[in-house]
DSSP file (Angstrom, degrees, kcal/mol; ACC not computed):
  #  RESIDUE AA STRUCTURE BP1 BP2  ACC     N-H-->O    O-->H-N    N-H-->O    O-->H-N    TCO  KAPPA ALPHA  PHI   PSI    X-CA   Y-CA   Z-CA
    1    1 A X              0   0    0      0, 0.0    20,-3.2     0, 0.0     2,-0.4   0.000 360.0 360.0 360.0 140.3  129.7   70.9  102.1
    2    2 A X  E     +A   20   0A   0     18,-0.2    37,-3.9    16,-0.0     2,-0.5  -0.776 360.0 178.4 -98.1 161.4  130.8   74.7  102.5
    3    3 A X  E     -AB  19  38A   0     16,-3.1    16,-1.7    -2,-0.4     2,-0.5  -0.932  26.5-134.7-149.1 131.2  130.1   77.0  104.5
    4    4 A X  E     -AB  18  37A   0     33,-1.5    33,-1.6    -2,-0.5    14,-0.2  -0.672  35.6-121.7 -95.6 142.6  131.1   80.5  105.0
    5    5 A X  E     + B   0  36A   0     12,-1.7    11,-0.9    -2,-0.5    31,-0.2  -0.356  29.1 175.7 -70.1 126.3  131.7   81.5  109.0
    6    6 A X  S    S+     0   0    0     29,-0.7     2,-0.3     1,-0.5    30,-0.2   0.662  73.4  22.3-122.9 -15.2  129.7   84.1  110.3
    7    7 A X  S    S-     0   0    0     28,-1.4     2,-2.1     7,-0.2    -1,-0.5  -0.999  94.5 -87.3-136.5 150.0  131.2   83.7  113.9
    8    8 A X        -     0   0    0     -2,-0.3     7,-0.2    -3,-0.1     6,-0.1  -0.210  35.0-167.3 -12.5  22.1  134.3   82.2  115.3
    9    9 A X    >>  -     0   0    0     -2,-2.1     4,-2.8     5,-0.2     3,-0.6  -0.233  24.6-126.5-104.6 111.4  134.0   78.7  115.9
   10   10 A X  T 34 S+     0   0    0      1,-0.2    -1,-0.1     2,-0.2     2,-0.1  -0.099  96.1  26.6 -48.6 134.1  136.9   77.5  118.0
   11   11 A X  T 34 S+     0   0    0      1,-0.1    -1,-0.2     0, 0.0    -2,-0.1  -0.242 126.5  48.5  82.0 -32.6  138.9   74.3  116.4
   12   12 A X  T <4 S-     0   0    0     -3,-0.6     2,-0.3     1,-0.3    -2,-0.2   0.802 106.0 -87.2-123.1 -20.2  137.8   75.5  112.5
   13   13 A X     <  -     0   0    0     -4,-2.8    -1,-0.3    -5,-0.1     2,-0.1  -0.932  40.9 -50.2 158.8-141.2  138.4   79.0  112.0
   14   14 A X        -     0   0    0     -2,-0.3     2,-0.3    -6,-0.1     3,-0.3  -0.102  62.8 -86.7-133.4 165.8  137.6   82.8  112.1
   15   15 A X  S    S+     0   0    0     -7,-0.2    -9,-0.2     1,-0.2     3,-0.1  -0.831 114.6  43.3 -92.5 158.5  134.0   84.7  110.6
   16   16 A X  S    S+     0   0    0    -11,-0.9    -1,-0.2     1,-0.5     2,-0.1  -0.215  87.5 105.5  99.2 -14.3  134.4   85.3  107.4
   17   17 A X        -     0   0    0     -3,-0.3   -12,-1.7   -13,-0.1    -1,-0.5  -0.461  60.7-126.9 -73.6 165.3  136.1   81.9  105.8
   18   18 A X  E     -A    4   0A   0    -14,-0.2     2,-0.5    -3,-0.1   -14,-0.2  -0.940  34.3-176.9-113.3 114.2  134.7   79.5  103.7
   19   19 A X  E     -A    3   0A   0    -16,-1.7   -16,-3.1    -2,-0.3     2,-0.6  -0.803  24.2-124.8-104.6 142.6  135.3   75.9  105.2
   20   20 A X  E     +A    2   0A   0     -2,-0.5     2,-0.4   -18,-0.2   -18,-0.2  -0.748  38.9 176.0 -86.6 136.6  134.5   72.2  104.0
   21   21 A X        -     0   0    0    -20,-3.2     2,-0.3    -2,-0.6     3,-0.0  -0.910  37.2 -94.3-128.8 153.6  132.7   70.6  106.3
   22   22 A X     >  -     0   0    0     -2,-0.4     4,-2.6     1,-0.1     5,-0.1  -0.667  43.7-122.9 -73.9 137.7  131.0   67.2  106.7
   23   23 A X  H  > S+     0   0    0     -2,-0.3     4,-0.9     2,-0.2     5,-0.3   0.899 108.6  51.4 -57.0 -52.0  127.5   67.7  105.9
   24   24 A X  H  >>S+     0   0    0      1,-0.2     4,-3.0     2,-0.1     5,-0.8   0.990 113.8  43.8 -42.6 -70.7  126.1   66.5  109.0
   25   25 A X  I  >>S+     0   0    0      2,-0.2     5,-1.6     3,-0.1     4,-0.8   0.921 113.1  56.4 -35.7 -45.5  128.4   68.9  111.1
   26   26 A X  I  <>S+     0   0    0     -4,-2.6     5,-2.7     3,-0.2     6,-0.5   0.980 120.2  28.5 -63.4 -76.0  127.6   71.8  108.4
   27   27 A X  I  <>S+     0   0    0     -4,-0.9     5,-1.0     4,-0.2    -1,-0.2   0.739 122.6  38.0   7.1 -91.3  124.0   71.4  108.9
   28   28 A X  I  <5S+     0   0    0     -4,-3.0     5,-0.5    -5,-0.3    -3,-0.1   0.936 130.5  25.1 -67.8 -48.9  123.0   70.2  112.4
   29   29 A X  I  X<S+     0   0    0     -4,-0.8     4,-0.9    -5,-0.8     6,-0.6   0.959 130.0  26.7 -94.9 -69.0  125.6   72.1  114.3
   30   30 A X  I  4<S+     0   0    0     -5,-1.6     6,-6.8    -4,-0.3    -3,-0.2   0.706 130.4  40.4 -86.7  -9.9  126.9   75.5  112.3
   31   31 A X  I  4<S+     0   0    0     -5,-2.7    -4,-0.2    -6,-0.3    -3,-0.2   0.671 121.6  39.6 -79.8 -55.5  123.8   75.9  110.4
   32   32 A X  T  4<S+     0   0    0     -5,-1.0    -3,-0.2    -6,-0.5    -2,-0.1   0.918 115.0  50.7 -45.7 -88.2  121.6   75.1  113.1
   33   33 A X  S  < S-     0   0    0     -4,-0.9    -1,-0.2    -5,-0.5    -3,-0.1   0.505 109.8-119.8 -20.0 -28.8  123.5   76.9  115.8
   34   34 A X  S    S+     0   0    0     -5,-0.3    -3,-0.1     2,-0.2    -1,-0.1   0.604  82.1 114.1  93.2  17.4  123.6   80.1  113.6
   35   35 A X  S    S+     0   0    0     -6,-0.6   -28,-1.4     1,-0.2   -29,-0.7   0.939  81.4  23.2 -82.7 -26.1  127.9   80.2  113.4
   36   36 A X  E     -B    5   0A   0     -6,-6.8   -31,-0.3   -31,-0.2     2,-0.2  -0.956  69.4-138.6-148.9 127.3  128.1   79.5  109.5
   37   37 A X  E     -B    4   0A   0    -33,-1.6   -33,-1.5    -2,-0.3     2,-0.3  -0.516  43.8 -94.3 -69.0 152.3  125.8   79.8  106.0
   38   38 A X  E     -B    3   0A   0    -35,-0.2     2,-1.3    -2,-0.2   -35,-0.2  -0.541  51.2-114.9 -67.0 120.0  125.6   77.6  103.5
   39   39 A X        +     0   0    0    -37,-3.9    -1,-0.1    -2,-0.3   -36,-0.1  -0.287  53.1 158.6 -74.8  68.4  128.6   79.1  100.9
   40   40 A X     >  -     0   0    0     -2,-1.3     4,-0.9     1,-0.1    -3,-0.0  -0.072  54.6-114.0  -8.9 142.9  126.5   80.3   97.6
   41   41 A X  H  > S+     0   0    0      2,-0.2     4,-1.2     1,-0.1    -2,-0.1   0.493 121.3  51.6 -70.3   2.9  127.5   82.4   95.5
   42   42 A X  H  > S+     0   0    0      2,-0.2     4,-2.0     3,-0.1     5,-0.2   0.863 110.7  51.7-106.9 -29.7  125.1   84.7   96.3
   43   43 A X  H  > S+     0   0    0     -5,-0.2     4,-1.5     2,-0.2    -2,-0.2   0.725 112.4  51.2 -14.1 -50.1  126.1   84.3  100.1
   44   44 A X  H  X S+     0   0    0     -4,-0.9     4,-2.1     2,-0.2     5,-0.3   0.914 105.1  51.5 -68.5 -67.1  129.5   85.0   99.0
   45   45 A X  H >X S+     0   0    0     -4,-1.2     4,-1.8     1,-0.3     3,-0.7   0.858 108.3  51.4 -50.7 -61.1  128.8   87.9   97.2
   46   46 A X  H 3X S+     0   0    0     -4,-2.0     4,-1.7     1,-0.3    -1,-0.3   0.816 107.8  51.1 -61.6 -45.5  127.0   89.5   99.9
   47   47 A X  H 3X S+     0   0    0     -4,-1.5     4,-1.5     2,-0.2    -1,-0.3   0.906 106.2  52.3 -43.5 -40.5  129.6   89.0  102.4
   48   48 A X  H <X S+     0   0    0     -4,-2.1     4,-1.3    -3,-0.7     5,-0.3   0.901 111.7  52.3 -69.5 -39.4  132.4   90.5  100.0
   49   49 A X  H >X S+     0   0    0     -4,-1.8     4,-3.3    -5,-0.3     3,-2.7   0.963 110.6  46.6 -67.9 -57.5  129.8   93.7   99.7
   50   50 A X  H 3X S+     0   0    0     -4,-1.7     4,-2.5     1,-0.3    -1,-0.3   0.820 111.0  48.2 -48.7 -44.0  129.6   94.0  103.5
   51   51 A X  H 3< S+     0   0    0     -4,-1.5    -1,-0.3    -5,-0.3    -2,-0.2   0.661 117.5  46.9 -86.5  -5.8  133.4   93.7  104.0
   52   52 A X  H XX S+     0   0    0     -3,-2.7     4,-3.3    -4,-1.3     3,-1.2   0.810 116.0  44.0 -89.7 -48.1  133.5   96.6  101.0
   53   53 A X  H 3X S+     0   0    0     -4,-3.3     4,-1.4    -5,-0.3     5,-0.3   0.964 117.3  43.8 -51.8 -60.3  130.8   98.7  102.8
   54   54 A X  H 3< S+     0   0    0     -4,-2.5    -1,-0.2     1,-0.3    -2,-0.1   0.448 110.0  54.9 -81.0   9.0  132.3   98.4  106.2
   55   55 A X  H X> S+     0   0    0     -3,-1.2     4,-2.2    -5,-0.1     3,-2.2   0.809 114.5  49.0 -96.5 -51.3  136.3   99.0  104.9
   56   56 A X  H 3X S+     0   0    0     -4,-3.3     4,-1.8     1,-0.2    -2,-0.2   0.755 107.1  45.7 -76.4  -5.2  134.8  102.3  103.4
   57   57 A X  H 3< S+     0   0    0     -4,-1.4     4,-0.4     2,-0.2    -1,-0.2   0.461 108.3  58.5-103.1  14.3  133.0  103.6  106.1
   58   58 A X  H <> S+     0   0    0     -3,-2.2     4,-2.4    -5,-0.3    -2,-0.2   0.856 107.2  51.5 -80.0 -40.3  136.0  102.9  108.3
   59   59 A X  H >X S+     0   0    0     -4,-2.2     4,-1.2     1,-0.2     3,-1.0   0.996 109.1  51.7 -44.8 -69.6  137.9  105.2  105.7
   60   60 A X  H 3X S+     0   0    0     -4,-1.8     4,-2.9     1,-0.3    -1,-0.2   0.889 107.3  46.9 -39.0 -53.4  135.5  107.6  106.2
   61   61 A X  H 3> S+     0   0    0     -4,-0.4     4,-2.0     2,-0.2    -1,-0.3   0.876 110.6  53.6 -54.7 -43.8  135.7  107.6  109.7
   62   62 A X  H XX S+     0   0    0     -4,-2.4     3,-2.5    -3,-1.0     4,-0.7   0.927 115.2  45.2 -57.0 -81.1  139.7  107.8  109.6
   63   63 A X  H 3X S+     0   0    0     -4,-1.2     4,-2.1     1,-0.3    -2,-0.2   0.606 114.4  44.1 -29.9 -55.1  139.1  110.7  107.5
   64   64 A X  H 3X S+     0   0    0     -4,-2.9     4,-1.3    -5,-0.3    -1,-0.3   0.837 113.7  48.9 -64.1 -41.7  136.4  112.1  109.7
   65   65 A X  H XX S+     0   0    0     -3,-2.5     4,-1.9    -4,-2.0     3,-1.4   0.998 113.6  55.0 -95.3 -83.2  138.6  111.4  113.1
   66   66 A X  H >X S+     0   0    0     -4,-0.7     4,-1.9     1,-0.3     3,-1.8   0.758 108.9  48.4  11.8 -92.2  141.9  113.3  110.9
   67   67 A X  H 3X S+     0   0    0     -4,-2.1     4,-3.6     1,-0.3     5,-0.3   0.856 107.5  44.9 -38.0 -53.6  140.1  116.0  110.4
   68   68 A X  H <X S+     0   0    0     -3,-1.4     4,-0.6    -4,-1.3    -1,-0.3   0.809 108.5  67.2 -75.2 -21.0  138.7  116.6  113.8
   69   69 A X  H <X S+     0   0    0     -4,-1.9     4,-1.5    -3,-1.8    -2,-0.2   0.941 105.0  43.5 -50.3 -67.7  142.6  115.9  114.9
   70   70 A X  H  < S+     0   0    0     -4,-1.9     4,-0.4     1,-0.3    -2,-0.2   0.810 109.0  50.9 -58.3 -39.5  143.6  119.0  113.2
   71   71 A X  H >< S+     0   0    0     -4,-3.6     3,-0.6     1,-0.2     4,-0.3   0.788 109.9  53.0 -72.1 -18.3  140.9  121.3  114.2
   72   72 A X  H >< S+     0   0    0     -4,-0.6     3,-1.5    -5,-0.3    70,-0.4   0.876 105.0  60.1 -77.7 -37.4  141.5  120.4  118.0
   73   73 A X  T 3< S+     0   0    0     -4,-1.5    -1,-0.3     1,-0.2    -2,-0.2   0.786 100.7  44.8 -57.2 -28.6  144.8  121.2  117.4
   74   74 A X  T <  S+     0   0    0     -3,-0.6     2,-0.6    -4,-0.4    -1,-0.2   0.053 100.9 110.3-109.6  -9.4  144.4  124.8  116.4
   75   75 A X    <   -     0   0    0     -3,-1.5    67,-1.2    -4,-0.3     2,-0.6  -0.835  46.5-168.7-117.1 107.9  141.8  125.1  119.7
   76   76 A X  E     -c  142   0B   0     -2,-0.6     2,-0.3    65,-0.1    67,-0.2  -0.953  14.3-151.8 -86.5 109.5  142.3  127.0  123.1
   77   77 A X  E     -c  143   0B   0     65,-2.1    67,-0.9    -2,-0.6     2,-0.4  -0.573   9.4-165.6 -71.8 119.0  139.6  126.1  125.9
   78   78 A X  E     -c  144   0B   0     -2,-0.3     2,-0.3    65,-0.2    67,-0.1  -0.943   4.9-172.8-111.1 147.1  139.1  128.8  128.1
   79   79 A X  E     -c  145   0B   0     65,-1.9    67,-1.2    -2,-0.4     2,-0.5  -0.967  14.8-150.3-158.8 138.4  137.2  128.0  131.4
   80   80 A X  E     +c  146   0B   0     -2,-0.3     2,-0.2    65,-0.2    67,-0.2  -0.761  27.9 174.3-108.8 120.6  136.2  130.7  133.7
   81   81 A X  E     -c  147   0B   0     65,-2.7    67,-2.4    -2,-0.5     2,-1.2  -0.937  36.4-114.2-127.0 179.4  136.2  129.3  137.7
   82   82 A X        -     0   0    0     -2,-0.2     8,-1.0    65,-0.2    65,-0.1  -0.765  37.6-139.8-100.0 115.8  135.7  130.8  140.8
   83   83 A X  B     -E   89   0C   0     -2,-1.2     6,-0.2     6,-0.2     5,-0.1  -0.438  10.3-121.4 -85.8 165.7  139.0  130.7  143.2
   84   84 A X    >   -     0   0    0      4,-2.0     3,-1.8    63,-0.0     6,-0.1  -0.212  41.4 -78.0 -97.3-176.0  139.4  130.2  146.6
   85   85 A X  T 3  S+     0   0    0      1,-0.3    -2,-0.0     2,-0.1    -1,-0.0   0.854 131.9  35.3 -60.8 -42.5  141.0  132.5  149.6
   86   86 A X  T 3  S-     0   0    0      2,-0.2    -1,-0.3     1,-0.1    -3,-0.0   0.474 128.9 -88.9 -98.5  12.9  144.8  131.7  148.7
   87   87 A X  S <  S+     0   0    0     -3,-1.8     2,-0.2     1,-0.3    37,-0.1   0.224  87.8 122.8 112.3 -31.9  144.2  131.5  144.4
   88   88 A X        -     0   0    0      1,-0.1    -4,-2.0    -5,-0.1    -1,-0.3  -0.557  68.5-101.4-119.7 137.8  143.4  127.8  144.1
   89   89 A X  B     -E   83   0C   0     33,-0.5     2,-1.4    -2,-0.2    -6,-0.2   0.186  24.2-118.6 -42.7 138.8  140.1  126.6  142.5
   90   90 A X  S    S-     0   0    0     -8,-1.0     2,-0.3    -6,-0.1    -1,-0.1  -0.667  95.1 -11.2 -80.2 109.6  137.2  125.3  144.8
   91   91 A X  S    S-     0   0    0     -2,-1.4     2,-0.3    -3,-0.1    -2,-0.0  -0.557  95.7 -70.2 104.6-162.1  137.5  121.6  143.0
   92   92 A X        -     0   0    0     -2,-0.3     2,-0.2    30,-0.0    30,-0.2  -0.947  43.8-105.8-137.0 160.2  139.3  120.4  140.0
   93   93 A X  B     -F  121   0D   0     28,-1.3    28,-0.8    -2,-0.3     2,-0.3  -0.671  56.5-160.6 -80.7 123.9  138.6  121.2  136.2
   94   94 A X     >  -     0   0    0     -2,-0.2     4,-1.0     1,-0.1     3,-0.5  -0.679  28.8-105.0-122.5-168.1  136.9  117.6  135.1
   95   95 A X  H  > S+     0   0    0     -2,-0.3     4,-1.4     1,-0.3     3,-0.5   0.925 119.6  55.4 -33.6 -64.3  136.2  115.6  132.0
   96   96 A X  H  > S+     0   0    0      1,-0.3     4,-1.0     2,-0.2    -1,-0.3   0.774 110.4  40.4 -58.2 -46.9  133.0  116.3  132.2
   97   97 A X  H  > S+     0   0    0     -3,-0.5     4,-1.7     1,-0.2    -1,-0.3   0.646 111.7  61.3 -87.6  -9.7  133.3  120.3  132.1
   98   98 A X  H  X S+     0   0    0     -4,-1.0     4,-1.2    -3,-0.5    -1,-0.2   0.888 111.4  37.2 -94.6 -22.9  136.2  119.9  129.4
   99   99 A X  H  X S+     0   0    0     -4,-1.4     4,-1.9    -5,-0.2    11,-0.4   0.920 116.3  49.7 -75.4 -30.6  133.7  118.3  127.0
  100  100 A X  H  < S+     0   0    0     -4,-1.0     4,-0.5     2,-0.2    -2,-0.2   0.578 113.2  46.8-131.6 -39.8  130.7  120.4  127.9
  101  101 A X  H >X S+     0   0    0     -4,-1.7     3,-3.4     2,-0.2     4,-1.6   0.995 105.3  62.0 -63.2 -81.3  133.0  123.8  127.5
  102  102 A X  H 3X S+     0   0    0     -4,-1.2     4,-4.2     1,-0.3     6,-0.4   0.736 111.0  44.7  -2.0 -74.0  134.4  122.1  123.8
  103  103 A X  H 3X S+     0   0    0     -4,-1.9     4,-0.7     5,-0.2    -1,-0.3   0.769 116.0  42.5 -41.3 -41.3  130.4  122.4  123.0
  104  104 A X  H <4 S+     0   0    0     -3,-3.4    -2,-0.3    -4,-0.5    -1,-0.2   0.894 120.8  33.6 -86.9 -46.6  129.8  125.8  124.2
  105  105 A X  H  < S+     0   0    0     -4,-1.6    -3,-0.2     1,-0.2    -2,-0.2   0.724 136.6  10.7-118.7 -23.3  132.5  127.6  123.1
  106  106 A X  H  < S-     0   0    0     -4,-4.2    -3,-0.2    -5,-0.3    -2,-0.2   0.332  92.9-116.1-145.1  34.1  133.6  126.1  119.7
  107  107 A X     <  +     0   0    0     -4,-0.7     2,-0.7    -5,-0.3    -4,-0.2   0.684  61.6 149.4  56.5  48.5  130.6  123.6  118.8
  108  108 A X        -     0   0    0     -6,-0.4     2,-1.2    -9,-0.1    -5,-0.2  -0.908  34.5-158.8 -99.4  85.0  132.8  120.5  119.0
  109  109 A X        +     0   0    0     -2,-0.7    -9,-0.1    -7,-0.2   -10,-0.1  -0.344  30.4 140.3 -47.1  41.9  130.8  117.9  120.0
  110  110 A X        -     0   0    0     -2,-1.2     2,-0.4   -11,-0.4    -7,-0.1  -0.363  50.9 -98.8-114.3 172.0  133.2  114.4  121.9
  111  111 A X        -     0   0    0      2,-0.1    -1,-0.1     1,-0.1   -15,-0.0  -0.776  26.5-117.4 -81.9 134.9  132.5  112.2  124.9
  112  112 A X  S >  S+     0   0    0     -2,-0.4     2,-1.0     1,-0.2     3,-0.9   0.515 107.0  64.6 -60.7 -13.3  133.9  112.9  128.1
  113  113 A X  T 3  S+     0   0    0      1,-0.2    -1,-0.2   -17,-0.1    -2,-0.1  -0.813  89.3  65.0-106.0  79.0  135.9  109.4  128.3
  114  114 A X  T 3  S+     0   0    0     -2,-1.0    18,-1.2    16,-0.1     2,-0.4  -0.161  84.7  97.6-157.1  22.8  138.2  110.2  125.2
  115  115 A X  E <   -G  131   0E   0     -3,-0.9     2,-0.4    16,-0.2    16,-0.2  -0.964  58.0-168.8-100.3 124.1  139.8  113.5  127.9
  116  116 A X  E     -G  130   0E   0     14,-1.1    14,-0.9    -2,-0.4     2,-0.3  -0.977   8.5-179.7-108.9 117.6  142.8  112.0  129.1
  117  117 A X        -     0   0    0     -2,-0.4   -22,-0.1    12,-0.1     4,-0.1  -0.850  15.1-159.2-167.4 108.2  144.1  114.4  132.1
  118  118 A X  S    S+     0   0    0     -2,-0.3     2,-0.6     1,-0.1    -1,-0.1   0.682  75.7  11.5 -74.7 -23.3  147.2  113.0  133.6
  119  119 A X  S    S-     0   0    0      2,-0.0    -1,-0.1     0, 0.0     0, 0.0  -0.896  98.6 -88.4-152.4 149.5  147.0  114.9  137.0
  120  120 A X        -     0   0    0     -2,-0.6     2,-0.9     1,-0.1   -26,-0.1  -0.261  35.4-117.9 -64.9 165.4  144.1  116.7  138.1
  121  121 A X  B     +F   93   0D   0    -28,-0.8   -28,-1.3     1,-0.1    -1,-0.1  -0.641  53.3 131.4-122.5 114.0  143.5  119.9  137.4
  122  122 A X        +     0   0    0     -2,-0.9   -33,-0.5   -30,-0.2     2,-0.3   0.131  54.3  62.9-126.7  28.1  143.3  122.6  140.4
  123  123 A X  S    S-     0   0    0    -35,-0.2    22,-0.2     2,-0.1   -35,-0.1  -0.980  86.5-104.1-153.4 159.7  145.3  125.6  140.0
  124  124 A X  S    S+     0   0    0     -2,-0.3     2,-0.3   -37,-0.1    22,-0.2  -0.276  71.4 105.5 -76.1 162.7  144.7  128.4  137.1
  125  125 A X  E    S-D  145   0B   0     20,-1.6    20,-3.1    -2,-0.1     2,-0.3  -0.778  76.9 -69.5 140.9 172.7  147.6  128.1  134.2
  126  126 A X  E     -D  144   0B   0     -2,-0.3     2,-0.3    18,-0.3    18,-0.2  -0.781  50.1-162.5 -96.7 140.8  147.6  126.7  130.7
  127  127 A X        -     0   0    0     16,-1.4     2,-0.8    -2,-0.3    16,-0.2  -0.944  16.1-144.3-145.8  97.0  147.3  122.7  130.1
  128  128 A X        -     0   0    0     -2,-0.3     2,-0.5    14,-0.2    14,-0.2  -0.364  25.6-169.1 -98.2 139.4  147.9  120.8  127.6
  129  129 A X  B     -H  141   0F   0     12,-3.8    12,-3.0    -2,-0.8     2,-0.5  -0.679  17.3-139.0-107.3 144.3  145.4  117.6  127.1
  130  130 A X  E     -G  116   0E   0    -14,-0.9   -14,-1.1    -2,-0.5     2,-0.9  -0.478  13.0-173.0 -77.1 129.8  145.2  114.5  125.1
  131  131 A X  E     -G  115   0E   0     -2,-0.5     8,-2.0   -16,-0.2     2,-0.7  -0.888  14.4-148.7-127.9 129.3  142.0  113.5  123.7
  132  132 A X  B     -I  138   0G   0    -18,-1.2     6,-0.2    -2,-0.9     3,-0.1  -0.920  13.5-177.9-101.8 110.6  142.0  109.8  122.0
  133  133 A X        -     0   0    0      4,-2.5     5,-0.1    -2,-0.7     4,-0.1  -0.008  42.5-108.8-105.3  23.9  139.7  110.2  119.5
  134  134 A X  S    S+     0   0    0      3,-0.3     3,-0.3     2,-0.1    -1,-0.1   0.487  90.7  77.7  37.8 164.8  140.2  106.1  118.4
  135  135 A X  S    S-     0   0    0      1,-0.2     3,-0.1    -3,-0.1    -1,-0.1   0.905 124.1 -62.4  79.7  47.7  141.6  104.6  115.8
  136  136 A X  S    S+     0   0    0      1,-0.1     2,-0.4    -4,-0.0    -1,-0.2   0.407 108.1 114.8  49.4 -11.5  145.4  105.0  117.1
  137  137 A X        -     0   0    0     -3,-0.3    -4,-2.5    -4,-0.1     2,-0.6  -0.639  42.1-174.5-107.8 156.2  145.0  109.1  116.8
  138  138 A X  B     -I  132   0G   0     -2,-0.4     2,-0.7    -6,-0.2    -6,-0.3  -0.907  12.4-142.7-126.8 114.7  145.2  111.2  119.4
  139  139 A X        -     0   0    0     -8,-2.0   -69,-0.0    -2,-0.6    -2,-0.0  -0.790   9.6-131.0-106.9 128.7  144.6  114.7  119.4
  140  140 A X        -     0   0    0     -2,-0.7     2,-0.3   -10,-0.2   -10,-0.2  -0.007  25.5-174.2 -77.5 123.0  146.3  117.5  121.3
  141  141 A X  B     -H  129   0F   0    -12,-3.0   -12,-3.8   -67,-0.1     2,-0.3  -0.927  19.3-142.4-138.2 122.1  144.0  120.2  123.3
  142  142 A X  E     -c   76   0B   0    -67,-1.2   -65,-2.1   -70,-0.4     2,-0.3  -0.610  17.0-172.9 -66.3 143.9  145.0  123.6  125.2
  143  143 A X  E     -c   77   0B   0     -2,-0.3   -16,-1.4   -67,-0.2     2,-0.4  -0.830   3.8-172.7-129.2 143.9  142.7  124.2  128.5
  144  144 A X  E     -cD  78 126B   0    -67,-0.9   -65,-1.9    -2,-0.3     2,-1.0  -0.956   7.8-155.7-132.9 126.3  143.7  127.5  129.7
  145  145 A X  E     -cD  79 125B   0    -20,-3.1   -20,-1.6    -2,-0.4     2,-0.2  -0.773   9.8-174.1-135.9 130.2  141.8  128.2  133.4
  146  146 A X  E     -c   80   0B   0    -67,-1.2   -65,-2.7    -2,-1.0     2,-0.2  -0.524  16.3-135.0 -88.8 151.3  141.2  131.7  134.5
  147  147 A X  E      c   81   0B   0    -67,-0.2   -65,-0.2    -2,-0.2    -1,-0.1  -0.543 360.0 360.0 -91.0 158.4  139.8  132.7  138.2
  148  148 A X              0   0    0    -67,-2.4   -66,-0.2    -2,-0.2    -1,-0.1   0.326 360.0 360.0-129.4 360.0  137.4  134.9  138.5
């Protein structure tokens, strides 16, 4: 019997191959259990369409993620705080404010866990930040913070 994988199953292989199998085993156990389908061709078919949808809307996403690379690049964050008696910021500049600024000022929308900010940041000056946007790229952001 064959059977296409739809999950891992440890000793017999990966999702997405088509194994022979003993027909009991195929059956009771990776049919039952829900790791494998019976391989049809119309089984078949529909996997290959899935693994077509889900390659292009990873392209897309590369594409998308590219794109958003560049403009970030091109982007100075200004962020107005209030200093303390000798010049230095009541706090540190955080994740949270660096996404939340991103929104406000140049309608860039990211999650605050993909700011990477290698020492905190507590004194006014220009800063440059990583953002890991996934998908290996990382894109490069200036923070500039003025007292007020």
């Amino acid at each position: 019997m064959k059977v296409l994988l739809v999950k891992d199953v440890k000793g017999l292989g990966k999702a997405g191959e088509i194994k022979e199998v003993k027909d009991g085993y195929g059956k009771n156990f990776l049919i039952g259990k829900g790791f494998a389908k019976l391989a049809t061709n119309e089984v078949i078919k529909k996997h290959q369409a899935a693994l077509r949808r889900k390659a292009e809307q990873e392209k897309e996403e590369l594409e998308r993620l590219k794109e958003l690379e560049k403009t970030l690049s091109n982007v100075t964050l200004v962020i107005k705080r209030k200093l303390g008696a000798n010049g230095s910021l009541f706090g540190a500049v955080t994740k949270e404010e660096i996404a939340e600024e991103l929104k406000k000022q140049h309608n860039i929308d990211i999650d605050k866990k993909i700011v990477e900010i290698e020492h905190p940041i507590k004194a006014t000056g220009i800063y440059d930040i990583t953002l890991k946007l996934g998908h290996g790229i990382h894109a490069p952001l200036k923070v500039e913070i003025d007292g007020e």
